[in-house]
C-alpha positions in Angstrom: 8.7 15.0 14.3 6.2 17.1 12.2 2.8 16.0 11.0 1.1 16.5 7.6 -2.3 16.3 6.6 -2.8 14.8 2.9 -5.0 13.0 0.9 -4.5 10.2 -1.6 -7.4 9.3 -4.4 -7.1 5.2 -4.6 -10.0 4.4 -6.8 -11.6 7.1 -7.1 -11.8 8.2 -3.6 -10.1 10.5 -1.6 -8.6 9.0 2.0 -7.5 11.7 4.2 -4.1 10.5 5.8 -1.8 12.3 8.3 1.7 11.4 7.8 5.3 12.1 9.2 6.5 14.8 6.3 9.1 11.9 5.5 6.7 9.7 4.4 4.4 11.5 1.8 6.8 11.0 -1.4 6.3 7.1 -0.5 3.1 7.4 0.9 1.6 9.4 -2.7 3.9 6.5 -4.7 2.4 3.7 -3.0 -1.6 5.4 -3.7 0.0 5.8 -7.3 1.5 2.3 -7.7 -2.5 0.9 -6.5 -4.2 2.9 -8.9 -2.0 2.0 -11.7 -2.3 -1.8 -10.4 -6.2 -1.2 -10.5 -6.1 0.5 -13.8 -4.3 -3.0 -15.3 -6.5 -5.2 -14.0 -9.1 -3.4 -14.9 -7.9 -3.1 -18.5 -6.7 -7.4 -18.7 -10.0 -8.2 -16.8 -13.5 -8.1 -17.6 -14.4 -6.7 -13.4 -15.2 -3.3 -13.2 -16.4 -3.6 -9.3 -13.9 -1.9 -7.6 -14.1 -4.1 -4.2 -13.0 -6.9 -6.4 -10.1 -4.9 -8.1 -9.0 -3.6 -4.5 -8.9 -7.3 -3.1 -6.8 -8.3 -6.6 -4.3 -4.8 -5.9 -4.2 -5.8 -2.0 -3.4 -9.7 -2.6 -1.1 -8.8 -5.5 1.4 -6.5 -2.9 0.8 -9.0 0.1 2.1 -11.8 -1.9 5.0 -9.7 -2.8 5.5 -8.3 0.4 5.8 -12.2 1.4 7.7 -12.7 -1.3 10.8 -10.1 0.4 10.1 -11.4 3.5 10.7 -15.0 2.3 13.7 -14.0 0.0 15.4 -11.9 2.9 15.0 -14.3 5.5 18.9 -15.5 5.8 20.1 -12.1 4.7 21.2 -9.5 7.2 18.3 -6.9 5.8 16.7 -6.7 9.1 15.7 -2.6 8.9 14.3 -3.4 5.4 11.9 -5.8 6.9 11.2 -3.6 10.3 10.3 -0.9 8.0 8.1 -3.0 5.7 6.4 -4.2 9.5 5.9 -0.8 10.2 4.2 0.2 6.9 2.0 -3.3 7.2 1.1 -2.3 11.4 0.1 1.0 10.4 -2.1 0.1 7.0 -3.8 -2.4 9.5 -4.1 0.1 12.3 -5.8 2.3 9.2 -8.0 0.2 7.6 -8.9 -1.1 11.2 -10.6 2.7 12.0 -13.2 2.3 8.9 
């Protein structure tokens, strides 16, 4: 399994990642779908602090992310939802270093 270095810009600054090659298409996707989440609120919204749009972007994909896990519960989707615990574990483990 082969390592990448990268970095994604999430409002306006840059996080240095390193990723499984697999993962960079979903990991630059996910930095986009933030930004462009950020950029709406921003745009709807009178906050220009970007803590407070961060905290809106990061309840706005928990609550969906409950939202699958909640909707999938009686379904047979486990690796859907091991995958989405493994992206969740290792956000935490990342924002955890800061």
């Amino acid at each position: 399994m082969s390592h990448l270095s990268i970095k994604v810009t999430i409002a306006n600054r840059v996080y240095p990642l390193t990723i499984r090659r697999e993962e960079e298409e979903l990991i630059r996707k996910a930095a986009k779908l933030v930004n462009d989440n950020i950029k709406e609120l921003e745009s709807n919204y009178a906050v220009r602090d970007k803590q407070d749009l961060l905290a809106m972007t990061a309840l706005f994909y928990a609550n969906r992310s409950l939202e699958m896990q909640s909707s999938s519960k009686g379904s047979d989707d486990s690796s859907s939802n091991a995958e989405l615990q493994e992206v969740q574990e290792r956000l935490k483990n990342y924002l955890d270093s800061l």
